[in-house]
The first five atom37 places (N, CA, C, CB, O) and aatype in JSON, in Angstrom:
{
  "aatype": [20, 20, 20, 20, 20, 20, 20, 20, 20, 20, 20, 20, 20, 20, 20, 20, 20, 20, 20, 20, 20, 20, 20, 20, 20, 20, 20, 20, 20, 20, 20, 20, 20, 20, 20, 20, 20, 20, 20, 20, 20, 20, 20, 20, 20, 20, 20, 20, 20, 20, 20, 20, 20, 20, 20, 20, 20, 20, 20, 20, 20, 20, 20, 20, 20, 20, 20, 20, 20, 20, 20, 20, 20],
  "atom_mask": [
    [1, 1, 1, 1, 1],
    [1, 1, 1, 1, 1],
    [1, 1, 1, 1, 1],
    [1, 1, 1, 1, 1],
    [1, 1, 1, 1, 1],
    [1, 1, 1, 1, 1],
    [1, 1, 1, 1, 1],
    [1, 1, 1, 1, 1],
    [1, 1, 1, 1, 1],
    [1, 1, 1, 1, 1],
    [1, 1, 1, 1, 1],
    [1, 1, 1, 1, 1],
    [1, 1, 1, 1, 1],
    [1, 1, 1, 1, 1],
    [1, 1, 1, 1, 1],
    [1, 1, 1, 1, 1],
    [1, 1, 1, 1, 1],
    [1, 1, 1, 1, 1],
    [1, 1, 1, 1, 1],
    [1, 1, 1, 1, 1],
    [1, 1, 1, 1, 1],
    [1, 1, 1, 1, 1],
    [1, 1, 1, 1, 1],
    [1, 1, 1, 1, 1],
    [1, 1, 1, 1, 1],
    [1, 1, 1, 1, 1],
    [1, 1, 1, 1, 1],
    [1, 1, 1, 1, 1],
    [1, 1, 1, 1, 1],
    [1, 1, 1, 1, 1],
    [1, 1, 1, 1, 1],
    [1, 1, 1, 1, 1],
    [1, 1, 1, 1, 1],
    [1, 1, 1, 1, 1],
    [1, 1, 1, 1, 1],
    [1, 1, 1, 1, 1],
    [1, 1, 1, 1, 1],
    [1, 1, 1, 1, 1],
    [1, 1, 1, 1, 1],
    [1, 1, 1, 1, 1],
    [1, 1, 1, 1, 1],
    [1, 1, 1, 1, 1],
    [1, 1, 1, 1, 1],
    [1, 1, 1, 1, 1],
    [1, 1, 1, 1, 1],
    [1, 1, 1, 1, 1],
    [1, 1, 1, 1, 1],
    [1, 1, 1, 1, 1],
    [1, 1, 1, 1, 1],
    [1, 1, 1, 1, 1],
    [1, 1, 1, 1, 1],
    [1, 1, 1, 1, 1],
    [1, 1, 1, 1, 1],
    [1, 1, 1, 1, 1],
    [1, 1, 1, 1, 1],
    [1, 1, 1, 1, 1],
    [1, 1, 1, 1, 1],
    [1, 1, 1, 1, 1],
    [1, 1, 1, 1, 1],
    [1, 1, 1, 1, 1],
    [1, 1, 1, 1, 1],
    [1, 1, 1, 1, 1],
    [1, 1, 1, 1, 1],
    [1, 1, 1, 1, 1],
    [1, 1, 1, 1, 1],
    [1, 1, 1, 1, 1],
    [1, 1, 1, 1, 1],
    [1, 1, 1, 1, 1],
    [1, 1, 1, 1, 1],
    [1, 1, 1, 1, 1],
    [1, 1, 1, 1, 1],
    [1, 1, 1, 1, 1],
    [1, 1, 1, 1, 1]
  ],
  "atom_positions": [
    [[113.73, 100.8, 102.91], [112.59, 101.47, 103.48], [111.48, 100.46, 103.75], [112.1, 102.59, 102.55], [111.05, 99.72, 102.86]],
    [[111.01, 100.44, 105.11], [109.91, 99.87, 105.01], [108.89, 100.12, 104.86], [109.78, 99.46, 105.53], [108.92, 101.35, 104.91]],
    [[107.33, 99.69, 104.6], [106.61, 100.11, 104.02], [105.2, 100.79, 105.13], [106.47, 99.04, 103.04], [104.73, 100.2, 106.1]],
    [[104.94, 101.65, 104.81], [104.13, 102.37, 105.99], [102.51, 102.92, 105.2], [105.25, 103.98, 106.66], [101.49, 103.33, 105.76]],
    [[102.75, 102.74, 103.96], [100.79, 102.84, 103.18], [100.47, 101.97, 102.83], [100.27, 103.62, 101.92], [101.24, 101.1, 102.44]],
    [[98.85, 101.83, 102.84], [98.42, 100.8, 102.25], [96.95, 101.01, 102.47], [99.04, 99.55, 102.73], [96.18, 101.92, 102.75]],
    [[96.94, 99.88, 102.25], [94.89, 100.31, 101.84], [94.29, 101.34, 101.3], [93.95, 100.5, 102.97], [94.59, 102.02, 100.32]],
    [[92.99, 101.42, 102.4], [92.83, 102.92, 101.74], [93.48, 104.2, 101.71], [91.92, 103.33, 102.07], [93.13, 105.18, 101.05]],
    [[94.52, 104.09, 102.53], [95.47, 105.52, 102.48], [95.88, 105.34, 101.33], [96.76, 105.81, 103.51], [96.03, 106.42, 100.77]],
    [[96.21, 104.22, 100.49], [97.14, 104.56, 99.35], [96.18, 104.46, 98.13], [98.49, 103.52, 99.23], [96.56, 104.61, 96.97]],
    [[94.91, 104.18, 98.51], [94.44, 104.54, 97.47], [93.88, 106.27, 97.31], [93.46, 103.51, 97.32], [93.99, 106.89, 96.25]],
    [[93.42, 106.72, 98.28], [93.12, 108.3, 98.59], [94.55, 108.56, 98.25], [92.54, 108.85, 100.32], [94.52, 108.31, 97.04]],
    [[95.32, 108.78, 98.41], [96.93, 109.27, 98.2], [96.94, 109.23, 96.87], [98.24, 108.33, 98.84], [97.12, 110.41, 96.57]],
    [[96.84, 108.44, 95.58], [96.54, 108.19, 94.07], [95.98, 108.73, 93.42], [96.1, 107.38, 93.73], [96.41, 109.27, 92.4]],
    [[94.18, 108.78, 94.05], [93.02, 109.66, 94.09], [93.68, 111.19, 93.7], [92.24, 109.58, 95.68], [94.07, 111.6, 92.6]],
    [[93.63, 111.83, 94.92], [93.88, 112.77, 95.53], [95.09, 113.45, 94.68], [94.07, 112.39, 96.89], [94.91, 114.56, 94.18]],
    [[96.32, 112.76, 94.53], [97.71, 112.89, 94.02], [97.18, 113.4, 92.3], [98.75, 111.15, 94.21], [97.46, 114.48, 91.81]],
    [[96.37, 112.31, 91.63], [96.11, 112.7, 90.16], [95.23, 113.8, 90.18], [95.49, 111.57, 89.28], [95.32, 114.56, 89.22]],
    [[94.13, 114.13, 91.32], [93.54, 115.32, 90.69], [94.56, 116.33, 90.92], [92.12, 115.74, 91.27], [94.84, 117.01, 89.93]],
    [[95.38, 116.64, 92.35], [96.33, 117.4, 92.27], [97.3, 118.2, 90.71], [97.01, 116.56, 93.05], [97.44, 119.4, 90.46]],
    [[97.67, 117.32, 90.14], [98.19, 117.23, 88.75], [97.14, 117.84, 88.11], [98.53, 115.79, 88.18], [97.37, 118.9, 87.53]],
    [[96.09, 117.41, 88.09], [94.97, 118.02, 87.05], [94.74, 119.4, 87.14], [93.59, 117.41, 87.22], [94.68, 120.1, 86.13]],
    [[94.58, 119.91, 88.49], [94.45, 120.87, 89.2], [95.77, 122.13, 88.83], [94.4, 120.21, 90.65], [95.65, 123.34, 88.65]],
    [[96.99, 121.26, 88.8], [98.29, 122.15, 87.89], [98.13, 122.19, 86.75], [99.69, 121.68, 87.88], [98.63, 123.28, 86.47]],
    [[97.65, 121.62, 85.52], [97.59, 122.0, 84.04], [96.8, 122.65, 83.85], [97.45, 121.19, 83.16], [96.89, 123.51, 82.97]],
    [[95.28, 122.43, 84.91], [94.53, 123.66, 84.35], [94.86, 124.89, 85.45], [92.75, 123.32, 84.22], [94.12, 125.86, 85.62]],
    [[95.98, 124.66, 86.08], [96.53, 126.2, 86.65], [97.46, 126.75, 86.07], [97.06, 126.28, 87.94], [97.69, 127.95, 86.22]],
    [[98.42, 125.69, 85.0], [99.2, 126.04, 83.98], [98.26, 127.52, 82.39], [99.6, 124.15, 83.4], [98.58, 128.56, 81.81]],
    [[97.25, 126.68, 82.44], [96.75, 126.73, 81.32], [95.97, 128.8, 81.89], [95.53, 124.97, 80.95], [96.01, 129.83, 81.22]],
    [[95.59, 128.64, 82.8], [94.98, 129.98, 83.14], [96.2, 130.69, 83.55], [93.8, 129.97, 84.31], [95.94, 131.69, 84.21]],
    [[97.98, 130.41, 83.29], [98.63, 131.57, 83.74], [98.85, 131.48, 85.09], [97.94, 132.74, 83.45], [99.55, 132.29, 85.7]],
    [[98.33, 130.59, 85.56], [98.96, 130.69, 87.34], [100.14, 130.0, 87.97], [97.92, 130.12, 88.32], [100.05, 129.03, 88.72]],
    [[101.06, 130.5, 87.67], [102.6, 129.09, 87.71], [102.49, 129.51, 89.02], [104.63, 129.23, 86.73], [101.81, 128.55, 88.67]],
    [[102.42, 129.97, 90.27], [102.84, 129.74, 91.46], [101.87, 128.5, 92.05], [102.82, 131.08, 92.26], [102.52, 127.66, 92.66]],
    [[100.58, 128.28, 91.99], [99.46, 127.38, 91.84], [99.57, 125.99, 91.54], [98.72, 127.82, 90.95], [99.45, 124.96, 92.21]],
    [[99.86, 126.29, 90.17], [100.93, 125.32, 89.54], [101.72, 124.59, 90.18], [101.75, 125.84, 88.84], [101.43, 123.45, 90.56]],
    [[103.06, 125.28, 90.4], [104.2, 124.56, 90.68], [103.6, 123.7, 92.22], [105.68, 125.75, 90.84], [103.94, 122.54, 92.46]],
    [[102.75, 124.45, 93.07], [102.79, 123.68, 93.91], [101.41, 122.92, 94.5], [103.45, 124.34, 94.69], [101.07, 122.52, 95.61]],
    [[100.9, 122.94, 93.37], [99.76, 121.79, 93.34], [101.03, 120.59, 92.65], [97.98, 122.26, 92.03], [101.25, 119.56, 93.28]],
    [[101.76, 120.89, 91.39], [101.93, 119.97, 91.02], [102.95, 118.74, 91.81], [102.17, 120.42, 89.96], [102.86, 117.51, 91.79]],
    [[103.95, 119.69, 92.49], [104.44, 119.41, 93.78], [104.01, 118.43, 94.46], [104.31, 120.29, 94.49], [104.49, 117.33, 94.75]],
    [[102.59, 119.2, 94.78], [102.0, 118.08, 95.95], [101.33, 116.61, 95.54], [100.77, 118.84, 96.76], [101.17, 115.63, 96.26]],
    [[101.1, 116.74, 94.6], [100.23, 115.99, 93.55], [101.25, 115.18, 93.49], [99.65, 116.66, 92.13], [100.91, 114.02, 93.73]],
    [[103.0, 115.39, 93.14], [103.48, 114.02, 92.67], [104.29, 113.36, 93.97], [104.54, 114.18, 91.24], [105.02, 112.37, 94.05]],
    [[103.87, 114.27, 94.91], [104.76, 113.9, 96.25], [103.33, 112.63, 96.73], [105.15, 115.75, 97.72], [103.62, 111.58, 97.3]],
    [[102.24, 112.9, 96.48], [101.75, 111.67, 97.37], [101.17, 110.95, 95.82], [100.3, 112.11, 98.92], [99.96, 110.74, 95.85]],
    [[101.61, 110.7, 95.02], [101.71, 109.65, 93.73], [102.96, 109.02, 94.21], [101.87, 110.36, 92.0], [102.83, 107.81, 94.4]],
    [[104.14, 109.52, 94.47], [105.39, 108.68, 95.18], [104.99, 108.07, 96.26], [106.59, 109.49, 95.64], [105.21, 106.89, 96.53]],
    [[104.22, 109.08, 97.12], [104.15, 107.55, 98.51], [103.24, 106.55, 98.08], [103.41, 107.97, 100.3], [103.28, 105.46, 98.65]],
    [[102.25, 106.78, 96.96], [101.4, 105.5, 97.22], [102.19, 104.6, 96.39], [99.74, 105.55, 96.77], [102.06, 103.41, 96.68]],
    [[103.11, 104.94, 95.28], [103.97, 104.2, 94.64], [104.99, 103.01, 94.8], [104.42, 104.88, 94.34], [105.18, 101.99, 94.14]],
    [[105.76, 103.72, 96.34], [106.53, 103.71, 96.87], [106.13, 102.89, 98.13], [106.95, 104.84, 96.85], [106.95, 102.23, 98.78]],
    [[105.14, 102.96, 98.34], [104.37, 103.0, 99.45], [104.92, 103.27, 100.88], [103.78, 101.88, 99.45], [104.77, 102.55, 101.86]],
    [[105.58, 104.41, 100.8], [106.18, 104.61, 102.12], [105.72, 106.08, 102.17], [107.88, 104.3, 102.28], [105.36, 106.57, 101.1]],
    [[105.71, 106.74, 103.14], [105.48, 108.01, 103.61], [106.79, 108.53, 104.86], [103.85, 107.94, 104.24], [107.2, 107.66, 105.63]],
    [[107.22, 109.58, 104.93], [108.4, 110.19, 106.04], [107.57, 110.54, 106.84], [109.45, 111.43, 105.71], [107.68, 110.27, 108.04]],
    [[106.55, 111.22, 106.31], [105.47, 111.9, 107.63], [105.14, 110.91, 108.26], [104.02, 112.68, 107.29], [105.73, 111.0, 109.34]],
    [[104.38, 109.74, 108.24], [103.99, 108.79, 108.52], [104.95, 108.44, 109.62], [103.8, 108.04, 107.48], [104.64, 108.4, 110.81]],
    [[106.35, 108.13, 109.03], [107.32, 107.48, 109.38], [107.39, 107.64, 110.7], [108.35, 107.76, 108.75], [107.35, 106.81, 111.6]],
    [[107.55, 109.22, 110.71], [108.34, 110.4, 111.94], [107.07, 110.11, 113.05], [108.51, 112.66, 111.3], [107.36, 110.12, 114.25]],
    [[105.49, 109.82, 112.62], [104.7, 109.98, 113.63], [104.45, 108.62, 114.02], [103.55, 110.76, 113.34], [103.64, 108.4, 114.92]],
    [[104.96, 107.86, 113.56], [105.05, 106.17, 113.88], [103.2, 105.59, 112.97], [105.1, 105.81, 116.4], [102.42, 104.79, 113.49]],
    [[103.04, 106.1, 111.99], [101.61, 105.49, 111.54], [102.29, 104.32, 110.13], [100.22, 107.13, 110.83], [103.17, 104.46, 109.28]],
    [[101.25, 103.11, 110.53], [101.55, 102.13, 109.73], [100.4, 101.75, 109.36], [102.32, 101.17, 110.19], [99.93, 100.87, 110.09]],
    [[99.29, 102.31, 107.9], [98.48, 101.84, 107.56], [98.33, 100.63, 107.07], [98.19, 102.43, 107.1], [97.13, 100.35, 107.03]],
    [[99.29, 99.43, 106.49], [99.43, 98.5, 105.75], [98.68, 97.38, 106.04], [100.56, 98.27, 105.66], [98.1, 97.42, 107.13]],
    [[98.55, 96.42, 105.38], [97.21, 95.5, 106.05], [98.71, 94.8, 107.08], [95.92, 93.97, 104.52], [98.58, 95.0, 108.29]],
    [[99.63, 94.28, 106.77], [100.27, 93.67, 108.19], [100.0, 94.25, 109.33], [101.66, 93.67, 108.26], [100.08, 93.47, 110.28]],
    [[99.63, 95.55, 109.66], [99.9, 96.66, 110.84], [98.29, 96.26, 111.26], [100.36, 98.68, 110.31], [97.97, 96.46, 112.43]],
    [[97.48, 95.8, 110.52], [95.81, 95.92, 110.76], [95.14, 94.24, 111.4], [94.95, 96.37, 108.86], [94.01, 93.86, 111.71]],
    [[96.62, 93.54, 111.37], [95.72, 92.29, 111.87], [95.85, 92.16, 113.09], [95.97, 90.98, 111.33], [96.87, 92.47, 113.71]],
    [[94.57, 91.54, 113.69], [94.76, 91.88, 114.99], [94.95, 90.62, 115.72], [93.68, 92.69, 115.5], [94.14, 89.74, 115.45]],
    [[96.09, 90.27, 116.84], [96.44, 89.08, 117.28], [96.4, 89.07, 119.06], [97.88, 88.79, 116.59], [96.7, 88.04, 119.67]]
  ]
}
C-alpha cells in the first residue's frame, strides 16, 4: 500500500479518531450500544488510517496528502 496521509490530515484523523473512542465509553457507560458500536467503529477506522497512513477513500478519489505529494517542482 502506498501511502496517501500525512500532515495535518493525519494528525486531525488521531485527534478526531481518540475523541471518537471517548465518545463510545461514555456512550457505553449511559446504555447506548447502537452509539457506541458506531462511534467506536469510526473512531478506530481513522486511528488505522493515520496509523497506517493510508486511507481507501482517499485512494478511490485520487487525494495524496503526504508531504512528497506537497512539494512543488
Amino acid at each position: 500500500m502506498q501511502r496517501n496521509v500525512g500532515g495535518l490530515d493525519r494528525i486531525v484523523r488521531t485527534v478526531l479518531g481518540t475523541w471518537l473512542l471517548v465518545v463510545a465509553g461514555a456512550a457505553v457507560l449511559a446504555g447506548r450500544r447502537t452509539t457506541a458500536v458506531a462511534t467506536a467503529i469510526a473512531g478506530s477506522g481513522l486511528l488505522i488510517n493515520a496509523a497506517t497512513r493510508f486511507c481507501g477513500g482517499n485512494f478511490l478519489l485520487g487525494i495524496d496528502t503526504t508531504e512528497a505529494s506537497c512539494s512543488s517542482e
